[in-house]
C-alpha positions in Angstrom: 59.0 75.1 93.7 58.9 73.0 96.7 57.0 70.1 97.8 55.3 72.2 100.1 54.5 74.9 97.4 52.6 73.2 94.9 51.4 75.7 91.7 47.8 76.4 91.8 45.1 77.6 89.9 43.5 81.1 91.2 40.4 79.0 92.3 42.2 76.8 94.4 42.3 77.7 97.9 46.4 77.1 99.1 47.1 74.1 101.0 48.3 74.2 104.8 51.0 72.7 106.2 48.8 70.6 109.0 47.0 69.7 105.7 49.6 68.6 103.7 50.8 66.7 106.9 47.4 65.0 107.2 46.8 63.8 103.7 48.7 61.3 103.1 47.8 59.3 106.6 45.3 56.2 107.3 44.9 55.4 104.2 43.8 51.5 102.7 47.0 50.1 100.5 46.7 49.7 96.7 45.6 46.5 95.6 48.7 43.6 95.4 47.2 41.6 93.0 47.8 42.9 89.5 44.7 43.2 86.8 44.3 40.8 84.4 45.4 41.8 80.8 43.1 43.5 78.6 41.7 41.5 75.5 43.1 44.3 73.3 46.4 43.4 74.0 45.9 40.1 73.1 46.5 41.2 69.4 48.9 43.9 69.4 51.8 41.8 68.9 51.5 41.0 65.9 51.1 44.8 64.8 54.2 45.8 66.5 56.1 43.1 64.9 55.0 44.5 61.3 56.4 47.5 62.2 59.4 46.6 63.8 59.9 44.2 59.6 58.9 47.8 57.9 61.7 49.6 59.9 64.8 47.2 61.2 66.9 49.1 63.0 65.1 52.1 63.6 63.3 54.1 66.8 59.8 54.4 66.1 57.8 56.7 68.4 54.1 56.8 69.0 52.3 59.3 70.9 49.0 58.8 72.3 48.4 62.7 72.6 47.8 65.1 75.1 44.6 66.0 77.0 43.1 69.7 75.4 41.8 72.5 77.0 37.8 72.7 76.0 37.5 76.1 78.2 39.3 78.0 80.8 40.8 75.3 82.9 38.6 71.6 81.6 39.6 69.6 79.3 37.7 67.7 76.6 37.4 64.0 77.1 40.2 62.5 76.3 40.5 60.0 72.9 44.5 58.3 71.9 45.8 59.2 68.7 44.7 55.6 66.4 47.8 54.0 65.6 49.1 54.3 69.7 45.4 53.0 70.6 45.9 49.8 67.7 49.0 48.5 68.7 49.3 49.0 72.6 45.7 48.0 72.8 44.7 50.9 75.0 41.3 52.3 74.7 38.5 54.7 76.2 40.0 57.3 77.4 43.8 56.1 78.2 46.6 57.1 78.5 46.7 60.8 78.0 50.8 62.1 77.2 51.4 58.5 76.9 54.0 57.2 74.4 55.1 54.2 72.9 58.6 53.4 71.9 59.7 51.0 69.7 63.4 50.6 70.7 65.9 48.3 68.0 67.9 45.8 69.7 71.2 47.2 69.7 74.7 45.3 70.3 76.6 48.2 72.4 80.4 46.9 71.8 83.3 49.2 70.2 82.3 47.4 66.9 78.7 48.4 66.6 78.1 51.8 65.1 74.0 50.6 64.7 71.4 48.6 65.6 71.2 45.0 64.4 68.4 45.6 61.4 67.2 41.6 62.2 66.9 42.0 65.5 63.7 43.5 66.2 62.7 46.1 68.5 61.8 46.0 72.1 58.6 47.6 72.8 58.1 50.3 76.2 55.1 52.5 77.4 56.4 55.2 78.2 53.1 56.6 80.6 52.9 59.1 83.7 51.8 57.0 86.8 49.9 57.2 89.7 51.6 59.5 92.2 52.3 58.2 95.9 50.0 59.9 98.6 52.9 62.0 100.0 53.3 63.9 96.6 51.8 67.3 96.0 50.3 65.7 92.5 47.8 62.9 94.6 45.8 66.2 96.0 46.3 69.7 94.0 46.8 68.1 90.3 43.1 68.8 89.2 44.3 66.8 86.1 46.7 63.9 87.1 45.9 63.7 90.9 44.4 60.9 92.4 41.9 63.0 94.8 40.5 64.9 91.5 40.5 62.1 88.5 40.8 58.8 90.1 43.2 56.1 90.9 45.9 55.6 88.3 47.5 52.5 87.2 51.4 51.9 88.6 54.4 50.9 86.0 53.5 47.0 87.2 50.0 47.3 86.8 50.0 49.3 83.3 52.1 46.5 82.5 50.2 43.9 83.2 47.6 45.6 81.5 49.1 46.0 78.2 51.8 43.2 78.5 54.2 46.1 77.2 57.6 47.2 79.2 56.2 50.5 81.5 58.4 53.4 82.4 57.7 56.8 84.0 56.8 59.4 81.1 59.7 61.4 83.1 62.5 58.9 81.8 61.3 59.5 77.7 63.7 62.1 77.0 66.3 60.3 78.2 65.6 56.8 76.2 65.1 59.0 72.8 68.4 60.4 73.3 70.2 57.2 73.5 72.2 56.3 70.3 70.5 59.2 68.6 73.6 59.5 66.3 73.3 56.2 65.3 69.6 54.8 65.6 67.3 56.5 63.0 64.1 57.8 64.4 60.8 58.1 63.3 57.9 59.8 65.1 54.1 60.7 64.3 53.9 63.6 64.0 50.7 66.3 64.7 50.0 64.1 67.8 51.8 65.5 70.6 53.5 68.8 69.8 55.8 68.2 73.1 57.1 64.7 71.6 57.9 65.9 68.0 59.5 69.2 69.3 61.3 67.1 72.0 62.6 64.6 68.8 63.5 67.2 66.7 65.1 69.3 69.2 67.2 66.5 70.0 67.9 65.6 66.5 69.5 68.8 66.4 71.5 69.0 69.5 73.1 65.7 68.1 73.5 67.1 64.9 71.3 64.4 63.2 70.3 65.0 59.5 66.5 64.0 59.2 63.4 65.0 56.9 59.7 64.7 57.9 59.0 62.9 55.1 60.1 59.9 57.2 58.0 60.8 59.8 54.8 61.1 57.3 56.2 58.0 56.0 55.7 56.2 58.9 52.1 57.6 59.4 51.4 56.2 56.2 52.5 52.6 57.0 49.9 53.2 60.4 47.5 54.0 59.0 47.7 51.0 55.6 48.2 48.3 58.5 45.4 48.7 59.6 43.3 48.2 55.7 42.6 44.7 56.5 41.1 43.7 59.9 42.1 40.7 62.2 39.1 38.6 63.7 39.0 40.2 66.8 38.7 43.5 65.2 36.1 42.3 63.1 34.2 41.4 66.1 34.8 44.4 67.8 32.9 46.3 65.0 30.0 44.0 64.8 30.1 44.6 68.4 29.6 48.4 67.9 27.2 48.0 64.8 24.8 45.8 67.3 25.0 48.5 70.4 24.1 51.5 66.9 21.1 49.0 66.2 20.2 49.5 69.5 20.7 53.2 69.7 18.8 53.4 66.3 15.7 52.2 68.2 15.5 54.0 70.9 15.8 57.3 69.1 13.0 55.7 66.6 10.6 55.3 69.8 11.3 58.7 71.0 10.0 60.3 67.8 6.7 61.1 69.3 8.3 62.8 72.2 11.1 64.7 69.6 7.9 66.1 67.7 6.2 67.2 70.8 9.0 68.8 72.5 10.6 70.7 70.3 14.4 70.8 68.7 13.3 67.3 67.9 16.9 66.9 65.6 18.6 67.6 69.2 16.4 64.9 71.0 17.5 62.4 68.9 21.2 63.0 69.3 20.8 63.2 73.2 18.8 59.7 73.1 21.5 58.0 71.0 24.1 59.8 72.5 22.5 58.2 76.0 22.6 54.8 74.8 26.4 55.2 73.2 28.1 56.3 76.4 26.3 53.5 78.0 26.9 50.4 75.7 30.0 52.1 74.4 32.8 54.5 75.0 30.8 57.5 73.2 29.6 58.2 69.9 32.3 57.2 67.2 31.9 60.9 65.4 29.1 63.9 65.7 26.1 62.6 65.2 24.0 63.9 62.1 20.6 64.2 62.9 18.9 66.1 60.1 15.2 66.3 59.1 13.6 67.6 56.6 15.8 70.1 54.4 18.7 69.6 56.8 18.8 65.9 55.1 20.1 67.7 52.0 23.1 69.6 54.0 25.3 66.7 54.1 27.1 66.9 57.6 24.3 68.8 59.0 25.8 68.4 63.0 23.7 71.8 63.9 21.2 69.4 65.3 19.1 72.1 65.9 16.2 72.1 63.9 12.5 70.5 64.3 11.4 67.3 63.7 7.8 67.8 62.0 5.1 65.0 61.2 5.3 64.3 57.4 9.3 65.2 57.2 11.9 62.3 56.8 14.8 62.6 59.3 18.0 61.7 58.0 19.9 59.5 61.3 23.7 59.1 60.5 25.3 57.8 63.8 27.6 55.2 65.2 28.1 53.8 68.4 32.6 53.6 69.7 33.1 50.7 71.6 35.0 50.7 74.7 38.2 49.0 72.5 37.4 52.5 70.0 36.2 50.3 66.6 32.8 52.4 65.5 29.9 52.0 63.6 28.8 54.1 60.8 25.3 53.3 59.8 22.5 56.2 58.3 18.8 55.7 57.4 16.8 58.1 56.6 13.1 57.5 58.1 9.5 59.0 58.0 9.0 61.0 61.1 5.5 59.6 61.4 6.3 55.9 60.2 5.1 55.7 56.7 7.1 57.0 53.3 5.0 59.4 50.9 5.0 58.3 47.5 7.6 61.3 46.8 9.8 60.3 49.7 9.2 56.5 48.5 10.3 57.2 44.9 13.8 58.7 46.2 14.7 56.0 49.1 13.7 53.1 46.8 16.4 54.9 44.3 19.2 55.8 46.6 18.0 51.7 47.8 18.9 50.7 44.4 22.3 52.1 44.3 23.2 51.2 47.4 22.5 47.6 46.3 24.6 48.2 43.5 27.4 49.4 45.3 27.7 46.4 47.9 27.3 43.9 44.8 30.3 45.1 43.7 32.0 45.1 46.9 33.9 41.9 46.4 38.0 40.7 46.8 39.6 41.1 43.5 37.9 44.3 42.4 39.0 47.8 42.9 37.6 50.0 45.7 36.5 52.8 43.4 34.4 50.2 41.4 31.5 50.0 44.7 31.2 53.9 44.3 31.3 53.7 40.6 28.3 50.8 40.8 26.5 53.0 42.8 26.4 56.4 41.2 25.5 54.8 37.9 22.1 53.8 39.5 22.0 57.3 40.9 22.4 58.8 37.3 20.2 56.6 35.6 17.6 57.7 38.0 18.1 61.3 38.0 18.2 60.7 34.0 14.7 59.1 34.3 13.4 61.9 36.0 14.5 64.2 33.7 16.3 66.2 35.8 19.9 65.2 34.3 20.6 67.9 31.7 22.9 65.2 29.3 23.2 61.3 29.0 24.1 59.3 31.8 27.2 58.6 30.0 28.4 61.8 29.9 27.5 62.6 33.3 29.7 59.3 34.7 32.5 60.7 32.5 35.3 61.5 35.0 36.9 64.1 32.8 33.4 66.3 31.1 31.0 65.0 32.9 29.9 65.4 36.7 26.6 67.1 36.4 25.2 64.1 38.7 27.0 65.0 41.6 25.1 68.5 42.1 22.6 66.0 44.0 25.5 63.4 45.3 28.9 65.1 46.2 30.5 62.8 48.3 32.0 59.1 47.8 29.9 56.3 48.4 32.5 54.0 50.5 35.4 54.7 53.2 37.2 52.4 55.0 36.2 52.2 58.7 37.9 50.7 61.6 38.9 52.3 65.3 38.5 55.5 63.0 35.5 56.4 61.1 37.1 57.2 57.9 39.7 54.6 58.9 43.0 54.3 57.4 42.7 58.1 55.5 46.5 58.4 55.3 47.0 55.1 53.5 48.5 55.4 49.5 46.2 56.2 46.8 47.3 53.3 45.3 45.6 51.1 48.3 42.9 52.8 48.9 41.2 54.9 46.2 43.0 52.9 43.4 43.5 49.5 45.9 42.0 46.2 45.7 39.4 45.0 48.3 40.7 42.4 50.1 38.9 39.8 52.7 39.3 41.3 56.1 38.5 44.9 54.4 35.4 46.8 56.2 34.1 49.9 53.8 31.0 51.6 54.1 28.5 51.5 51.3 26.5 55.5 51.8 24.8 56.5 48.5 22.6 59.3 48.8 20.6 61.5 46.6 20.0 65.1 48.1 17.3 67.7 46.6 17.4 71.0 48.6 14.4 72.5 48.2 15.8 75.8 46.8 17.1 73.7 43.6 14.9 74.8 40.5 15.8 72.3 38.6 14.1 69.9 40.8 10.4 68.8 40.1 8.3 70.7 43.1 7.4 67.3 44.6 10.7 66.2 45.2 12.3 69.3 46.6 13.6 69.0 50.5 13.9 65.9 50.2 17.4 64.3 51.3 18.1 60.5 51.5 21.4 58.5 52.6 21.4 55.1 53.4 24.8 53.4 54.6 25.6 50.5 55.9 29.0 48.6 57.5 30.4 45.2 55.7 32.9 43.4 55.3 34.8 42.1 52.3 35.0 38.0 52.4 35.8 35.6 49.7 32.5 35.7 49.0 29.1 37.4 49.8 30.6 40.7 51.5 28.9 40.4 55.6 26.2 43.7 56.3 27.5 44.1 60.1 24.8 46.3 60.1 21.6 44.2 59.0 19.8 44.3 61.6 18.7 47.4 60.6 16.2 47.4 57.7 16.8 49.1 54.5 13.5 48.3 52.7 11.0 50.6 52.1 8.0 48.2 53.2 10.7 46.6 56.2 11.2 50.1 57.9 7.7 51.0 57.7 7.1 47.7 59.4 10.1 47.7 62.0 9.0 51.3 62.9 5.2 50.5 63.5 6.7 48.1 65.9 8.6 50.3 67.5 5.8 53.3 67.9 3.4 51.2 68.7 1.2 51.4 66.0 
């Protein structure tokens, strides 16, 4: 293929040679001055440098991922793999196909047969940039060209940017092939098909022993650097917990126009999904708008159902920032403002264990201990309302017991972070079995969920379906509700609502 034969799509009307001629004239330079660096990278440092101390001596190889096809010939908007996003700093929607390196410092003499293990690593982006005006990619590449997706950053201005080394994407195979006998590498893998295959491919060409376990390995240590969160993360996710309080507001003042037009579930996602893409990047994960029954169908993302005066509406959304930390925040509300004594009786109990869960969210005690707080006050209630068919004791019993999680399946805490189940490849034994630790954010979501086709339900109570969650962080004291501006009372969301519809 030549310059002057660029591959297109059927669509795309060829180009002509007095075109091709033409393009690239009269046009205003790039900017000289280079952009300032981002906050994000401010911080990043500091992760790199924890990995380079976990593996001394060794490549390590970060993908961002690769844009996908959502139909035909567009692509879904693009989102970086975590761990590339948390420690180059890059957020929104860059760098698709990027990748980060982490190279060891290596003494090349006829001595060395491996990198110097106390050396540390020197980090490079390895990205695709902008294309000059004379190449074939700056007009015809619907998904890299300038004329089609915008003006891409150069090597110096990425750099800048990011404060990382910058090479051409094109140059990657070359730099992982360097050494390869004698440097260890280490890639996340199930990002970037391209990267691993490349890796491996190359592995084998040098006739380099190598298991995936130390590949998952690595995606372990990712994803546990990232359990306890540095300031500016921290303010990062109060940052997208007070644009959700927002969100939360407007869809609340909407109700009357969710009822009356119909798919009401659906309005509410658009009008928090409106207010996420413009205080945010986008929503941090699908938004669960469910009312009435659907509150009891625990990811209910359908969205598609009615919102009806009387009904509750179960809200579980969160607002991604721009640097990718998200919210996670539900409440379940009264469609019309005001609780019925039925719907009361189940919020004020899922209320009570939700309480019990975040007392218990404090350093020194184990992460399973906020859910096991919390589902006691669950089973004590369902006990009370003699819908529990043995003791509460024997329901909590881990081993013959259970019977209270027919009407709460799910875990009442997850770690959250640039992620919404954030660091979900960490170790058992620090996260499930771990100790909370200051700098720790977890959700606290109990929930108690009757579907109205559950007989052994009291009629009253029936379609009734009630999570309440809320973001915080673990300090050496109180834990911190991010999300408190919100109300969880009973009496307080009656109140805030009336506010907010006017009545």
């Amino acid at each position: 293929m030549t310059q002057k034969e660029p591959r297109l799509p059927n669509r795309q009307v060829p180009f002509s040679d007095a075109f091709i001629a033409f393009i690239p004239q009269d046009w205003a330079p790039y900017p000289s001055e280079l952009p300032a660096r981002l906050a994000t990278a401010e911080h990043t440092q500091a992760r790199r440098d924890a990995v380079s101390a976990a593996y001394p001596g060794e490549r390590i190889v970060v993908p961002a991922g690769g844009l996908k096809v959502r139909s035909n010939d567009t692509d879904h908007r693009f989102r970086p793999h975590s761990a590339f996003a948390h420690l180059t700093g890059l957020g929104t929607d860059r760098e698709p196909d990027a990748v980060l390196v982490l190279e060891p410092i290596f003494v090349d003499s006829p001595d060395a047969t491996h990198a110097v293990d106390d050396a540390g690593h020197v980090a490079t982006l390895y990205f695709k940039p902008r294309a000059p005006r004379t190449d074939p990619e700056f007009y015809a590449d619907a998904r890299y060209g300038e004329m089609w997706v915008g003006q891409r950053e150069s090597l110096e201005e990425m750099q800048a940017m990011t404060g990382l080394q910058c090479e051409a994407l094109a140059a990657l195979p070359g730099a992982l092939s360097v050494h390869l006998d004698r440097i260890p590498s280490r890639v996340v893998r199930n990002v970037d098909d391209r990267i691993t295959t490349l890796l491996d491919e190359l592995r084998r060409t040098h006739e380099v022993d190598f298991d995936v376990c130390v590949d998952e390995e690595l995606e372990t240590m990712l994803s546990e650097l990232r359990l306890i969160k540095d300031d500016f993360e921290l303010e990062q996710l109060q940052l997208a917990c007070d644009a959700t309080t927002v969100g939360f507001e407007a869809v609340v003042a909407d109700f009357p126009a969710a009822v009356a037009n119909g798919r009401g579930e659906r309005w509410c996602e658009g009008v928090f999904a409106l207010h996420a893409r413009h205080l945010g990047n986008d929503v941090g994960y699908g938004s669960i708008c469910a009312a009435g029954d659907h509150a009891t169908t625990l990811h209910w993302v359908r969205n598609d159902g009615e919102l009806r005066e009387g009904d509750l509406v179960l809200l579980d959304m969160g607002v991604e920032v721009d640097t990718l930390y998200t919210a996670d925040v539900t409440r379940t509300l009264p469609v019309t403002g005001r609780f019925t004594p039925a719907q009361r009786t189940v919020y004020d109990a899922v209320l009570a264990a939700q309480q019990a869960g975040i007392d218990a969210a404090r350093a020194g005690r184990t992460f399973h201990e906020v859910h096991d707080a919390a589902i006691r006050v669950v089973a004590e209630h369902l006990h009370a309302w003699g819908i529990l068919p043995v003791s509460v004791e024997e329901s909590l019993d881990p081993v013959t017991g259970g019977q209270h999680r027919r009407w709460m399946v799910h875990g009442t805490s997850h770690h959250l972070g640039i992620d919404v189940h954030d660091c979900a490849q960490a170790r058992k034994e620090f996260y499930r079995e771990g100790t909370l630790r200051p700098g720790m954010c977890i959700t606290v979501e109990p929930g108690i969920y009757f579907k109205s086709t559950d007989l052994l339900v009291p009629e009253e109570l029936r379609g009734i379906g009630v999570r309440i969650e809320d973001d915080i962080v673990i300090t050496d004291d109180d834990p911190l509700i991010l999300s408190k501006a919100l109300p969880r009372e009973a009496d307080a969301v009656e109140e805030w609502m009336a506010g907010l519809l006017g009545r």
